[in-house]
C-alpha positions in Angstrom: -12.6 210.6 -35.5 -16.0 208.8 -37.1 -18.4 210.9 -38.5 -21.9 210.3 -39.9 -22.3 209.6 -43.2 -25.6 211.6 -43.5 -25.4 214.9 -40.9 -21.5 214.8 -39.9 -21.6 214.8 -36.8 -19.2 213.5 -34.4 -21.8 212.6 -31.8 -23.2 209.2 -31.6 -24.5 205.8 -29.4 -22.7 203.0 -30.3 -25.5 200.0 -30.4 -22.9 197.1 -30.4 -21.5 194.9 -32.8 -22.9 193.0 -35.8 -20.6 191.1 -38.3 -17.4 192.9 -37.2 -18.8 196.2 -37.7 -19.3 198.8 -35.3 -22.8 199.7 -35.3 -24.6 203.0 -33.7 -28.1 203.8 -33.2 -30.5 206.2 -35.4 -28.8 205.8 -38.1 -27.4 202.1 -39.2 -24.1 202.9 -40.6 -20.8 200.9 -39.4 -17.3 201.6 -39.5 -14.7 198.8 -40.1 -11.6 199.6 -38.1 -12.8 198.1 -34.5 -10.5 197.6 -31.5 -7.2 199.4 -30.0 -4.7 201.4 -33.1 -2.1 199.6 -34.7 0.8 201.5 -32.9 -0.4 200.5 -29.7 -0.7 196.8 -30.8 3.0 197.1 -32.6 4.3 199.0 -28.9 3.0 196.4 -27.1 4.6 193.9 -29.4 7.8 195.0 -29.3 7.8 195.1 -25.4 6.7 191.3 -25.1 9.7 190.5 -27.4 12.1 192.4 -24.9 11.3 190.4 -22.5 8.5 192.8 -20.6 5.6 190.4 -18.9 1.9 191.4 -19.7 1.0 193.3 -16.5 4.3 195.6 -17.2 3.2 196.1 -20.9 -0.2 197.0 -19.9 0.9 199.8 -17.2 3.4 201.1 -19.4 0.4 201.6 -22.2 -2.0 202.4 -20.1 -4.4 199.8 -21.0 -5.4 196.4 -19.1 -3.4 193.6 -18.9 -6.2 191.6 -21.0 -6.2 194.2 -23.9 -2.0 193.5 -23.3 -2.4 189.8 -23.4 -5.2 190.1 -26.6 
């Protein structure tokens, strides 16, 4: 999990997006890894190359069929 730079804590508000960066409020620090992990996205790959539509790939991963499709 994230942690601030500066106190270390675990708690924090995200404040959107800028430049591909996560960024979070109070303090302006970002983090670079944004989006779902790269097992999910390599699951999901292998199930579209069996043959497994997007709807069945997201219910499987328990995401929705857009984050399946992206």
């Amino acid at each position: 999990m994230e942690r601030c730079p500066k106190c270390k804590s675990t708690k924090f508000c995200k404040e959107g997006i800028a430049k591909g960066k996560q960024r979070f409020k109070r303090l302006q620090f970002s983090f670079y890894h944004i989006g779902k992990p790269e097992k999910l996205k390599r699951d999901a790959l292998i199930l579209y190359l069996e043959g497994l539509g997007f709807r069945s790939i997201a219910r499987f991963l328990k995401v929705s069929h857009v984050t399946a499709f992206n």
